[in-house]
N, C-alpha and C positions, 0 to 999 in steps of 0.2 A: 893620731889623726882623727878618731872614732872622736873624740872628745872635744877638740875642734871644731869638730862639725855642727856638735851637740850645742857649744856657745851660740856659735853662732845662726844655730836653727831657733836658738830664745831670743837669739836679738831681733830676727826677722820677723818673731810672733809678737815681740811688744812694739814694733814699731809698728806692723797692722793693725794691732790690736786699740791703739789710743782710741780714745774718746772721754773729752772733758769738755772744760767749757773754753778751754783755746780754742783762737778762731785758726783754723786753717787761710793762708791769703791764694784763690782761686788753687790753680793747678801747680803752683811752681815748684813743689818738690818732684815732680814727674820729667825732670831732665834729664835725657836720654846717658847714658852716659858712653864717654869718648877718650880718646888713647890719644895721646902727640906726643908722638916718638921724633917727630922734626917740626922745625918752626920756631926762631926765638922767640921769646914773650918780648913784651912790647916795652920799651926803654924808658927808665924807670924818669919820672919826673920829679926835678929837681928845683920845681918853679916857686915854692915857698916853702916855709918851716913848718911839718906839718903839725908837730905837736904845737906851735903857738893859737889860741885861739882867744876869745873875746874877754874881755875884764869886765868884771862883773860894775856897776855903779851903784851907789846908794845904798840903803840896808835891804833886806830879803822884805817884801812887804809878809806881813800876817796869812796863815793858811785861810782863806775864804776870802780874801783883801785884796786881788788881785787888779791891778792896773786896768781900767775899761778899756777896751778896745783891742788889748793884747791876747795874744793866744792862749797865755793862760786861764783869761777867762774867758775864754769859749771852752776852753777843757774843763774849766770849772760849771761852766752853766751845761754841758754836757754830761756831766757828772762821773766820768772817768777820763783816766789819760790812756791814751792805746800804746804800749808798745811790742815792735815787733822784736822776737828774738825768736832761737831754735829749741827742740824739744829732746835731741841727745847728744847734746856735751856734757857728759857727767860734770857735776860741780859748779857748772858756770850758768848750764839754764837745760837742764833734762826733765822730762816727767818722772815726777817722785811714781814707785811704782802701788803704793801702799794708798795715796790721796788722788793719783790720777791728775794731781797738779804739776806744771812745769813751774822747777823751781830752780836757785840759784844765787851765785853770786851776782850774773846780770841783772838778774833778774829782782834781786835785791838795792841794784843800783834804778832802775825802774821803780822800786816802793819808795826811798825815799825822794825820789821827786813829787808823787804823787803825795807823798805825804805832807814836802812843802807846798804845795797847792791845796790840797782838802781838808788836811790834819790828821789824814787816814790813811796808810800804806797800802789798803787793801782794794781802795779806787781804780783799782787798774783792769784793762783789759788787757791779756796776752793775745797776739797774731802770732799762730805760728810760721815762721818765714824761711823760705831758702836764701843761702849765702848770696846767690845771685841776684836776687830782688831786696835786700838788704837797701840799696843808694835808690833805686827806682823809687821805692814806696816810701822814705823819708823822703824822696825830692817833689814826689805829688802831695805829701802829707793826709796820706791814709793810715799811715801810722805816726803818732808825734815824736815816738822816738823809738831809736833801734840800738837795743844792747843784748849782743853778739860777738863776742871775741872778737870786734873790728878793727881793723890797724887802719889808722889815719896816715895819710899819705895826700901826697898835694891831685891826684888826680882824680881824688873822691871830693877831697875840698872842690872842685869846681862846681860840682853839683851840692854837694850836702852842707851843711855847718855841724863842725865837732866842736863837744866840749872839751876842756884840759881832757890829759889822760888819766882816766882813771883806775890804770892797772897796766905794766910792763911785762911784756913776754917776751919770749923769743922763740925761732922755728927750729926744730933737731928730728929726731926718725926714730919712728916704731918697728923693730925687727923681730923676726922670732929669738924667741932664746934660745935656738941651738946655731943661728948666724954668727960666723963668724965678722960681718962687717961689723964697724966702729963708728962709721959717720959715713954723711951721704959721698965724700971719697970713694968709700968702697962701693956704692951702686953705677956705678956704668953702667947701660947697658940693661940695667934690672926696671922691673916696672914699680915704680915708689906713686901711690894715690895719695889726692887731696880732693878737697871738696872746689866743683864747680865756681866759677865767682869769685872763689877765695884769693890774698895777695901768695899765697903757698902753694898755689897750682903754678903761678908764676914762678915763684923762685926755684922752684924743679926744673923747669924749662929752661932755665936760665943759667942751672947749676954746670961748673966748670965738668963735671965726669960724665955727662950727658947721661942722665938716667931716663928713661920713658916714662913720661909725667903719665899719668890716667887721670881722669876726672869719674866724679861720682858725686850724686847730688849733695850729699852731707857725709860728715865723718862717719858715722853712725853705720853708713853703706862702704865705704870706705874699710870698717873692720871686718865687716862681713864678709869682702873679696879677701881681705889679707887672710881671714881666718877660712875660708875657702880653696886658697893657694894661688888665686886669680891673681893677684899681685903680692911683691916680694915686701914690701915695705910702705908705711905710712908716715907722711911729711908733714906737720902744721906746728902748732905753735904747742910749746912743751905745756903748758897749763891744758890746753884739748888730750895731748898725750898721755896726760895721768891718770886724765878719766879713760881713756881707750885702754890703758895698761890694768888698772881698776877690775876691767871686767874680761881679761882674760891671762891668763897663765903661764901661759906659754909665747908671751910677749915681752919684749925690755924695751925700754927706751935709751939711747946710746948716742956719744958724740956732745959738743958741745954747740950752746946754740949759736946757729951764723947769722942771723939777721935780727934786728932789731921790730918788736911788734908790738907800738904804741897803740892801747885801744880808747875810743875815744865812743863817744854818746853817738852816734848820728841823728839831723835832727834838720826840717827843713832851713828853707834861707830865709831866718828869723833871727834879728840880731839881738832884739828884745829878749828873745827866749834864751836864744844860747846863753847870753849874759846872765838870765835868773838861775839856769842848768848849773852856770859855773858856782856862782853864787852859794846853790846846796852843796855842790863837791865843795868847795873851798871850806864852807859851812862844818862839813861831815870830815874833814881832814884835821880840824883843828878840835874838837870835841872829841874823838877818838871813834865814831863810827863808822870809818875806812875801817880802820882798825880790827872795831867787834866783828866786821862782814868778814874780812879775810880769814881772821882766826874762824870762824863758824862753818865757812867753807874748806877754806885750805890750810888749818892749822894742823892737820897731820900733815903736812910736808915741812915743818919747825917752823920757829920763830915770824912773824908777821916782818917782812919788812918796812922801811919807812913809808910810811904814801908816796905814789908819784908825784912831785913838787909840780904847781902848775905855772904855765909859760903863757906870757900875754902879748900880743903884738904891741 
């Protein structure tokens, strides 16, 4: 327990502790956090295909060549692209703690856009963002894009435009290693966290054994209760749970995934843009630089898989 606590009194100090040149977006990681122990979650929309999204036309124009009038050259004449993403999901988009940079798999899908706009990966500005201001701030476009373990889904599509998918997950649970549970089956009744915003706050809610969802503003806070004993278990998408498992010990991740977690670019209602977005992905899938991100990120979990094939209405 002594040592439990010790985790996670480091995770509490580095996550006061940031200071880089991410931008914080105003106050949004200060969400209160909240228990629903009753209430379904809200029924799941089924009003299009979410992973289909736009087809790219024509060739990629030149890094500095941008179409007049298009967003990307206002992001060009701006001279960075902004995107949002979070600052502790190990692996996908966490502050290195050694640079004070948030870095990442996302976060490396953010450079090569930028890179095909300026010629430069390093054009970028990061925001850092809560899960729950994720669709707000693409849909006002303060940030031009958001990569954040996000699952596309048709009720985000209303507001935001995703790109193909650029990485396949799915949702399974963080227990202690002395639990005997197997899968979220075995939490009835138990308090299983996710982060606020998230489509995995949902699907606790919604799960057949009625577990007491909790919310918590990010994963990040989320281990710090588990590893506190505030709550029994942590629910989101197995690639967030490697990094959670990563930094402590006395955790396993168990069960098989139930749901399907397409992530997709978020990005405002730009049909031009989406189109250039897919463009790179499509671009980076056939050249092997899906490839090199994944192995660099998550190649201690084995073999790369195939890229996500991408889907066009």
């Amino acid at each position: 327990m002594i040592r439990r606590l010790v985790i996670a009194g480091a995770a509490v100090a580095l996550l006061a502790g940031c200071t880089s040149t991410a931008t914080p977006v105003g106050q949004a990681r200060a969400v209160a956090p909240s228990a629903s122990p009753s209430g379904p979650a809200a029924a799941a929309d089924d009003s299009c295909h979410p992973r289909e999204s736009l087809r790219p036309t024509g060739t990629l124009p030149a890094p500095g060549k941008m179409p007049a009038g298009s967003l990307m050259a206002k992001i060009y004449q701006r001279g960075r692209l902004i995107l949002g993403t979070s600052q502790d999901t190990l692996l996908f988009s966490s502050r290195n703690a050694f640079t004070g940079k948030v870095d990442g798999f996302d976060v490396d899908m953010g450079r090569q856009i930028a890179q095909a706009i300026f010629g430069d990966p390093n054009k970028l500005q990061i925001k850092v963002i809560a899960y729950d201001q994720r669709v707000p701030l693409a849909q006002s476009g303060q940030v031009d894009l958001v990569a954040d373990t996000m699952t596309m889904n048709c009720a985000r599509w209303k507001s935001v435009n995703f790109s193909t998918v650029y990485y396949d997950a799915g949702q399974r649970v963080l227990v202690s290693s002395a639990s005997t549970a197997k899968s979220m089956d075995d939490l009835g009744g138990k308090k299983v966290c996710a982060a606020v915003g998230s489509t995995s706050l949902d699907n606790i809610k919604a799960y057949a054994s009625k577990p007491i969802a909790v919310g918590r503003p990010g994963f990040a806070d989320c281990l710090v209760a588990f590893q506190l004993n505030q709550v029994d278990a942590i629910s989101t998408d197995d690639t967030i749970l490697a990094g959670l498992a990563a930094q402590d010990p006395y955790a396993k991740v168990v069960g098989d995934a139930f749901t399907k977690e397409p992530y997709g670019l978020a990005m405002p209602k730009d049909d031009q843009f989406t189109r250039f977005v897919n463009a790179v992905l499509e671009q980076n899938r056939q050249n092997g630089t899906w490839t090199k991100t994944y192995n660099k990120w998550l190649g201690r979990f084995g073999a790369p898989p195939p890229p996500p094939k991408a889907e066009y209405r």
